[in-house]
VEXVEXDREN-985761 format. One line per 3 residues: number of its first residue (from 1); their letters; for each residue x, z, y of N, C-alpha, C. Coordinates in steps of 0.05 Angstrom, whole numbers, plus 32768, in hexadecimal, padded with zeros to 4 digits. Each point is the difference from the previous one (the first is absolute). Example, Ala and Ser with C-alpha at 12.3 -4.5 7.8 and 13.67 -1.06 7.14 Angstrom:
BEGIN
1 = AS = 8108,809C,7F8E,7FEE,8000,8018,8012,8000,8018 | 7FF9,7FF2,8015,8010,8001,8018,7FF1,800E,8016
END
This chain:
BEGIN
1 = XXX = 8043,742A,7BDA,7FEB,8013,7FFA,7FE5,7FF2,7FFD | 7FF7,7FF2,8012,7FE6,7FE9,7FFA,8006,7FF5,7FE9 | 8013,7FED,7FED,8000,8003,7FE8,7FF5,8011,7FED
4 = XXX = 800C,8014,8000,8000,801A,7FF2,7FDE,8005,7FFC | 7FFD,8001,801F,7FD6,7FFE,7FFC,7FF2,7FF6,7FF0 | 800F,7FE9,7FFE,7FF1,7FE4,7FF3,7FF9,7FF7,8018
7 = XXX = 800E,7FF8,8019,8000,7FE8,800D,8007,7FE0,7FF3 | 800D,7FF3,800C,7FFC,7FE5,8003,801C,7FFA,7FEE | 7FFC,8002,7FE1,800E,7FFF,7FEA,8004,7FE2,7FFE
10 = XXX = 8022,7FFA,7FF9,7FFE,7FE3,7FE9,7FE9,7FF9,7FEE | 7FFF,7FDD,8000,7FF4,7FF5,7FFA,7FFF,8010,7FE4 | 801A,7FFB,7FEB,7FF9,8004,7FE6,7FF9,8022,7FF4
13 = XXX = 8007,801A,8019,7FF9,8016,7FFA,7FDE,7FF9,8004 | 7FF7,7FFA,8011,7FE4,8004,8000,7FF1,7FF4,7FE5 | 8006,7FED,7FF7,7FFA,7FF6,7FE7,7FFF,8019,7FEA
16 = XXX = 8011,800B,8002,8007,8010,7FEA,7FEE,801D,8007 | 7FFA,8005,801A,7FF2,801E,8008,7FE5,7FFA,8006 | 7FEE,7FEF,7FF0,7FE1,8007,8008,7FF5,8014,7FF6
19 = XXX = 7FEE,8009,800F,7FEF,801F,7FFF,7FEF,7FF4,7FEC | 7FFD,801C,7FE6,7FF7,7FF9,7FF4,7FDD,8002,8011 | 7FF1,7FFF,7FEA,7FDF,7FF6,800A,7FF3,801D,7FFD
22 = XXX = 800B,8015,7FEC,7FEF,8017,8004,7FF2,7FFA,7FE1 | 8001,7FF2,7FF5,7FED,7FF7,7FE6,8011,8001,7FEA | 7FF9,8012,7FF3,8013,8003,7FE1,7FE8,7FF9,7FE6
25 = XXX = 8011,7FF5,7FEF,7FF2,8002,7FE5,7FFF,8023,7FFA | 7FDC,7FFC,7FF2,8002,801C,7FF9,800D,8006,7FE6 | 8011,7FEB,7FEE,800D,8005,7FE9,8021,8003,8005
28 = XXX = 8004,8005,801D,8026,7FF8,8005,7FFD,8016,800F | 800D,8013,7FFA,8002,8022,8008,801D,7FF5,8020 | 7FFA,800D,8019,8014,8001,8006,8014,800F,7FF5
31 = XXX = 801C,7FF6,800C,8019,8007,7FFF,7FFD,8024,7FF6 | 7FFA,800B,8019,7FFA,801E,7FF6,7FF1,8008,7FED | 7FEA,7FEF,7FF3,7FF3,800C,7FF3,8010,8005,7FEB
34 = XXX = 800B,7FDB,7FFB,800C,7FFB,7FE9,8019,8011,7FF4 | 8012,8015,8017,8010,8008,7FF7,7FF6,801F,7FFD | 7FEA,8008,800D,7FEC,801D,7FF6,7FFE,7FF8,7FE8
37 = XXX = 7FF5,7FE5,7FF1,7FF6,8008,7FE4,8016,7FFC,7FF1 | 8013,7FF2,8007,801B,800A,7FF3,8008,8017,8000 | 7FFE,8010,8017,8007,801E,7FF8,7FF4,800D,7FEB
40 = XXX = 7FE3,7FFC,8005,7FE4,800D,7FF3,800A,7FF6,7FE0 | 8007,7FEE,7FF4,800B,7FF6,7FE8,801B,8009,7FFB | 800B,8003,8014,801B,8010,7FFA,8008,801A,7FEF
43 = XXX = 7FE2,800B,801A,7FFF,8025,7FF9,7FF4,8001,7FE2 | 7FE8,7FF8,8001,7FF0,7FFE,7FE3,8019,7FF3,7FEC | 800F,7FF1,7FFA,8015,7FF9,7FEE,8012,8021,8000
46 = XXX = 8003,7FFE,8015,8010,801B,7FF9,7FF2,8014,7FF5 | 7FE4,8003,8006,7FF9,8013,7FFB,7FFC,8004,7FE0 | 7FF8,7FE8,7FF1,7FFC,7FF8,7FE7,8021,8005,7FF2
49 = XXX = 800A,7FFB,800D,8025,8001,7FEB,8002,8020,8007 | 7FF0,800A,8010,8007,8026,8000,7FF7,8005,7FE4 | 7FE0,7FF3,8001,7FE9,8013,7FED,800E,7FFF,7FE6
52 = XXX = 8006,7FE3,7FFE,800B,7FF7,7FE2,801B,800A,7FFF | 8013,800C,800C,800E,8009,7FF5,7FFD,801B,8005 | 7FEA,8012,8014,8003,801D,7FF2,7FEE,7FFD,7FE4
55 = XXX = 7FF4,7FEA,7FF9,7FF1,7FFC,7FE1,8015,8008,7FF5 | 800D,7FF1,7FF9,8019,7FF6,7FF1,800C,801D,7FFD | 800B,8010,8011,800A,8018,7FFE,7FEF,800A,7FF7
58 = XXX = 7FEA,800D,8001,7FEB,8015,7FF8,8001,7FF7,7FE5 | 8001,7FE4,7FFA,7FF2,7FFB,7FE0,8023,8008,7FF8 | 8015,8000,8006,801D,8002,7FF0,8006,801B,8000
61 = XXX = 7FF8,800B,8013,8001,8024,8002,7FEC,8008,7FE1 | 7FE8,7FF6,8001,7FEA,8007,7FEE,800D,7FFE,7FE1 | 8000,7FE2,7FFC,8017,7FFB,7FEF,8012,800F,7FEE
64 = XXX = 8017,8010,8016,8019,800C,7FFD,7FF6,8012,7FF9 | 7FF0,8010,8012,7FFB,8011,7FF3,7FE5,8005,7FE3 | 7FF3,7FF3,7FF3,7FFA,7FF5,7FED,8016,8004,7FEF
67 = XXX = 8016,7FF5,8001,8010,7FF9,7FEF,800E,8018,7FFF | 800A,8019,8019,8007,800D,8002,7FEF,8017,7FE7 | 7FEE,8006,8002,7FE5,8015,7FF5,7FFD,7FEF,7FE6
70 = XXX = 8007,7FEB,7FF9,7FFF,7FF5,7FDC,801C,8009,7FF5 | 8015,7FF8,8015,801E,800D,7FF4,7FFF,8023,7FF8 | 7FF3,8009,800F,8003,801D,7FFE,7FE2,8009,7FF0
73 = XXX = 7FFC,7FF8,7FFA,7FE9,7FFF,7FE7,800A,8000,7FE6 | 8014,7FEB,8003,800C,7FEE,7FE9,8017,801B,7FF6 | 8010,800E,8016,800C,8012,7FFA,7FF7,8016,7FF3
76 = XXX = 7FEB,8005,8009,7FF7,801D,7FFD,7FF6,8000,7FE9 | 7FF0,7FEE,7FF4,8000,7FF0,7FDE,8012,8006,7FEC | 800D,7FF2,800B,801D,8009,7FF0,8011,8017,8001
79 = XXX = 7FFE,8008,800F,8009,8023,8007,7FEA,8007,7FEA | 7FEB,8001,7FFE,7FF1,8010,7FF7,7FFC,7FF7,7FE4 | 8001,7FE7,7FF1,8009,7FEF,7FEC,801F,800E,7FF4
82 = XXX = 800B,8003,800B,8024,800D,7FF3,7FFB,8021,7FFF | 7FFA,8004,8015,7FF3,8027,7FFE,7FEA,8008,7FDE | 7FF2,7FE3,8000,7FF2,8009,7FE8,800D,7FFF,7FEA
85 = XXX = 8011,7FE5,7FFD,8012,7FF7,7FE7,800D,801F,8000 | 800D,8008,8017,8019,801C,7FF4,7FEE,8018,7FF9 | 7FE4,8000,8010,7FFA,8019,7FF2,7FFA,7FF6,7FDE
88 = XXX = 7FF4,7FE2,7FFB,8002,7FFF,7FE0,8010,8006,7FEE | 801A,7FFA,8013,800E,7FFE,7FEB,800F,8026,7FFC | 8005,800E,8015,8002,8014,7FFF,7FEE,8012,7FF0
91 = XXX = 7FE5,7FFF,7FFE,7FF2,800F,7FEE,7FFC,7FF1,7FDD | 800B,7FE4,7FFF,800A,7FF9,7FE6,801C,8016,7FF1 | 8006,7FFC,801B,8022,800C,7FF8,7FF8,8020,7FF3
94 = XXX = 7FF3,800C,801B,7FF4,8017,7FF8,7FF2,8009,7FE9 | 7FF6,7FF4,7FF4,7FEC,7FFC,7FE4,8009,7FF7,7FE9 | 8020,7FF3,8006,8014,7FF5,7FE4,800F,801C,8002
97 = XXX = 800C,8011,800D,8014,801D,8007,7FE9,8011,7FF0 | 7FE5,7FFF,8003,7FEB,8015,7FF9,8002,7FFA,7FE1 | 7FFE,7FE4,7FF6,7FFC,8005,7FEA,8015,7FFF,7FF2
100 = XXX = 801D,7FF6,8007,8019,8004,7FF2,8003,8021,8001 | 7FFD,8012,8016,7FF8,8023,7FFD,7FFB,8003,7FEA | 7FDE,7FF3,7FF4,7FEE,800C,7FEC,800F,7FF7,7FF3
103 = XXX = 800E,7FE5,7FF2,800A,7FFC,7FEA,8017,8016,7FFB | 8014,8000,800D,8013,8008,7FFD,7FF9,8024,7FF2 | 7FED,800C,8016,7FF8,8017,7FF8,7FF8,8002,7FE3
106 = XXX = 7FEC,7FE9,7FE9,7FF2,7FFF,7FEE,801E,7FFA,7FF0 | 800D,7FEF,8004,801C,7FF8,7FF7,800C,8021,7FF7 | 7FFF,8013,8014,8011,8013,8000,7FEE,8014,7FF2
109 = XXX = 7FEA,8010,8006,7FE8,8009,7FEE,800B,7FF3,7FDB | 7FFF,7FE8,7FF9,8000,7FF7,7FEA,801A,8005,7FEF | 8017,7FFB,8017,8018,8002,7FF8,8005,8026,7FF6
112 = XXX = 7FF8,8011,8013,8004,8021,7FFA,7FE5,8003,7FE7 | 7FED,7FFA,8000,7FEE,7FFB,7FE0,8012,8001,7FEC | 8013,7FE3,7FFB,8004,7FF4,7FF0,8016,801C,7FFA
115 = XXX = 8015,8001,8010,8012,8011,7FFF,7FF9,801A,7FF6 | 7FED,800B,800F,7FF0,8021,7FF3,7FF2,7FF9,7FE6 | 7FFD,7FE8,7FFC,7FF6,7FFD,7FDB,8011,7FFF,7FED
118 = XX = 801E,7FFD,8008,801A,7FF9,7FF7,8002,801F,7FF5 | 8001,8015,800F,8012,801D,8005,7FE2,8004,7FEE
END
């Protein structure tokens, strides 16, 4: 137990256990400090790989949906691009039936003429 105190140690332990002096360089952080600012650098690293990757999501969400609201843009274009072509072409259609009507009617008018000029 006097050992244990730091009584009356081997020659070569005492060598090895002098008290330090109390005097530190003010540029050599103790032991504790040194592993506080390792934490302190720890947390901040982590904290930086949080920010940058909720960046990273916010800007890919932004993105997607960007890309989402151009796709459905792009649709509704063209929905409305093909809606126009059929109404064109439907009231072309409509307007060749109107005037094959008139012909046919002038066709038939000309044809009962010709016939009542006959009798």
């Amino acid at each position: 137990m006097y050992r244990r105190l730091g009584g009356s140690q081997g020659r070569s332990e005492r060598a090895e256990n002098f008290a330090p002096t109390g005097i530190r360089s003010p540029y050599r952080p103790t032991r504790s400090q040194s592993l506080y600012r390792l934490r302190v650098v720890a947390v901040v690293v982590v904290a930086v790989v949080v920010i940058v990757v909720v960046v990273v999501v916010v800007v890919v969400v932004i993105v997607v949906e960007v890309v989402v609201v151009v796709v459905v843009v792009v649709v509704i274009v063209v929905v409305v691009v093909v809606a126009v072509v059929i109404l064109v072409v439907v009231v072309v259609v409509v307007v060749v039936v109107v005037v094959l009507v008139v012909l046919v009617a002038v066709v038939v008018v000309i044809l009962e003429a010709a016939v009542a000029v006959q009798y």
